[in-house]
C-alpha positions in Angstrom: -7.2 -0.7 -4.3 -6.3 -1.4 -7.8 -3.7 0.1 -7.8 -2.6 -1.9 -4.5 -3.3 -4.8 -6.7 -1.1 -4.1 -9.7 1.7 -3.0 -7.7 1.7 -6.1 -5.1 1.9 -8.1 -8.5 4.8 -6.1 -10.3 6.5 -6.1 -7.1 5.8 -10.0 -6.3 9.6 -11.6 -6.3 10.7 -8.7 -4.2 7.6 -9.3 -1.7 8.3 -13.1 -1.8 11.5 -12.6 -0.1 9.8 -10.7 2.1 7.7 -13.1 3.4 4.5 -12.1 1.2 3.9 -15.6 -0.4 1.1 -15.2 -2.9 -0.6 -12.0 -4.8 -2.7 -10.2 -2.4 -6.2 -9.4 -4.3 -8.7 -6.8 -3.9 -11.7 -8.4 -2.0 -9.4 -8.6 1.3 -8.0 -5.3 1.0 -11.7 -3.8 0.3 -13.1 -5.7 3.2 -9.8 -4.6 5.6 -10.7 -1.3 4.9 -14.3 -1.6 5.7 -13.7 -2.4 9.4 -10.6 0.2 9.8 -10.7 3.5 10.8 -9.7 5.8 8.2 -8.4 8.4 10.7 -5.3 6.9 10.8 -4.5 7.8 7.0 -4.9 11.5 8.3 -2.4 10.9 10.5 -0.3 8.7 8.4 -0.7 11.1 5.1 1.5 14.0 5.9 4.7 11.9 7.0 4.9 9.7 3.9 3.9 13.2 1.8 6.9 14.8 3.2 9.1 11.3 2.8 8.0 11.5 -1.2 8.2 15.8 -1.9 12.3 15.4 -1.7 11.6 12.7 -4.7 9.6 14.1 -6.8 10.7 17.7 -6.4 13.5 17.3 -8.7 
């Protein structure tokens, strides 16, 4: 979640135009992931892995 947090913030002008307002801290994220499942990262996992591999394979 940290690292969430320090991306969301180097990232902020890009997210602004996005829509993303203000800086989004770690008590919200932590208590998001307390009430979701976290089978959906099992499922999510292996399509952003392979998205990533052709970058980082270089």
């Amino acid at each position: 979640m940290r690292d969430i947090e320090a991306c969301s913030r180097a990232q902020q002008n890009k997210l602004y135009h996005m829509g993303v307002r203000d800086s989004i801290p770690r008590n919200p994220l932590s208590n998001a992931s307390k009430v979701r499942d976290r089978c959906i990262y099992a499922d999510f996992a292996p399509s952003l892995i392979q998205v990533a591999r052709p970058h980082f394979s270089k």
